[in-house]
C-alpha positions in Angstrom: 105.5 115.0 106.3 108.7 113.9 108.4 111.0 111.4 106.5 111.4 108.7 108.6 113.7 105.8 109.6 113.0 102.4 107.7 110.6 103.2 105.4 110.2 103.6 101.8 110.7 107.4 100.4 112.2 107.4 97.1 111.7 105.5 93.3 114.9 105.5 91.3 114.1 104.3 87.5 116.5 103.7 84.5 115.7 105.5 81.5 117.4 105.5 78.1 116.7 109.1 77.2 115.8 111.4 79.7 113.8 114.1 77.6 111.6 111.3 76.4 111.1 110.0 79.5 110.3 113.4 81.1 107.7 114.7 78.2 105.7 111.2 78.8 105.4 111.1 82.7 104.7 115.3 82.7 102.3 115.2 79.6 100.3 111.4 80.9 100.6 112.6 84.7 101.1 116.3 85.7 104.4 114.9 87.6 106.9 117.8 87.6 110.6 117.9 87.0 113.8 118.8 88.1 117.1 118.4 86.3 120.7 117.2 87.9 123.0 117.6 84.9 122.8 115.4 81.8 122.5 112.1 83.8 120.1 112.2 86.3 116.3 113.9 86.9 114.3 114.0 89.6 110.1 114.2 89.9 107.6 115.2 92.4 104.0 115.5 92.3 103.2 111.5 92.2 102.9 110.6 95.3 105.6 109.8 96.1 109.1 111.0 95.1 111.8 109.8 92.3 114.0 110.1 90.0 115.4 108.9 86.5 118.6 107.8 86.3 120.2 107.6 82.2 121.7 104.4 80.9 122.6 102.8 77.8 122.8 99.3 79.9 119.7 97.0 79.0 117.0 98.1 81.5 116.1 94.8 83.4 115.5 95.9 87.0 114.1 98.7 86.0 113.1 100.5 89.5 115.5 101.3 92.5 113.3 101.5 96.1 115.0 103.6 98.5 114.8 103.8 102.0 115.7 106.3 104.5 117.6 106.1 107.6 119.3 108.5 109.9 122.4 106.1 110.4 123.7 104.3 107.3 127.0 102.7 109.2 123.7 101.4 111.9 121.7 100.2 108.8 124.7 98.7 107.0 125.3 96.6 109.6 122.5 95.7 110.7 121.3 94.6 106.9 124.7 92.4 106.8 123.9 90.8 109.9 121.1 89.9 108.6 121.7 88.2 105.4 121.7 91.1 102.9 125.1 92.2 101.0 126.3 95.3 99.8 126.0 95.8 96.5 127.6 99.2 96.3 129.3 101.1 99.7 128.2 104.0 100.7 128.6 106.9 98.3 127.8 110.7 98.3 125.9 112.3 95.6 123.8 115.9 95.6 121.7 115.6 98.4 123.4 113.5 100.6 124.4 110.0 100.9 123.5 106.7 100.7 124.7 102.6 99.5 122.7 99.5 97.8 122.6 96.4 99.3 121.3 92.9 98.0 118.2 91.3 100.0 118.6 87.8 100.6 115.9 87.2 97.5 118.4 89.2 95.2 116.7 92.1 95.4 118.6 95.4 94.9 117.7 98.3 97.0 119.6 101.4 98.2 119.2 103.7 101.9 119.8 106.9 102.2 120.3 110.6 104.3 120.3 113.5 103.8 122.7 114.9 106.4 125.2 112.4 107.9 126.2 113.0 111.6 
């Protein structure tokens, strides 16, 4: 399967402790694991793709949706026309790179790529 522009490919959740978190959703579900240092793991096998991010913050969004697009500067813009805001400007992390943005509900949701041009 291609990723493609504009539509959902990743799940980022919060979790307070990572091994927990990992045993339950591998032992209740078959998903499988894949660790990126002490603060961040990633799963596949569940349909769809995420990842668990650690925090001693109260967890009260608990999820992250994130979209893909080729072009984040295109996408920025284009969601700030709009009526979205950005939450958090475009960052690089292992994998690529991507920023958050605010929907005009108060939603918070990030877009990413993989390779920027």
């Amino acid at each position: 399967m291609s990723i493609k522009n504009n539509q959902i490919n990743y799940l980022e959740f919060k979790a307070k402790n990572l091994e927990e978190i990992k045993t339950f959703y591998s032992k209740s579900f078959d998903w499988v694991f894949t660790d990126y240092g002490t603060t961040y793991i990633a799963f596949s096998k569940s349909g769809l793709e995420g990842g668990f991010e650690k925090t001693e913050d109260e967890i009260v969004n608990g999820v992250l949706v994130v979209l893909y697009h080729q072009n984040l500067e295109e996408i920025k813009n284009k969601i700030m026309k709009f009526g979205g805001e950005i939450s958090q400007d475009i960052f690089s992390f292992p994998g690529g790179k991507r920023f958050h943005f605010i929907d005009p509900s108060g939603n918070e949701l990030a877009v990413w790529v993989d390779v920027e041009e």
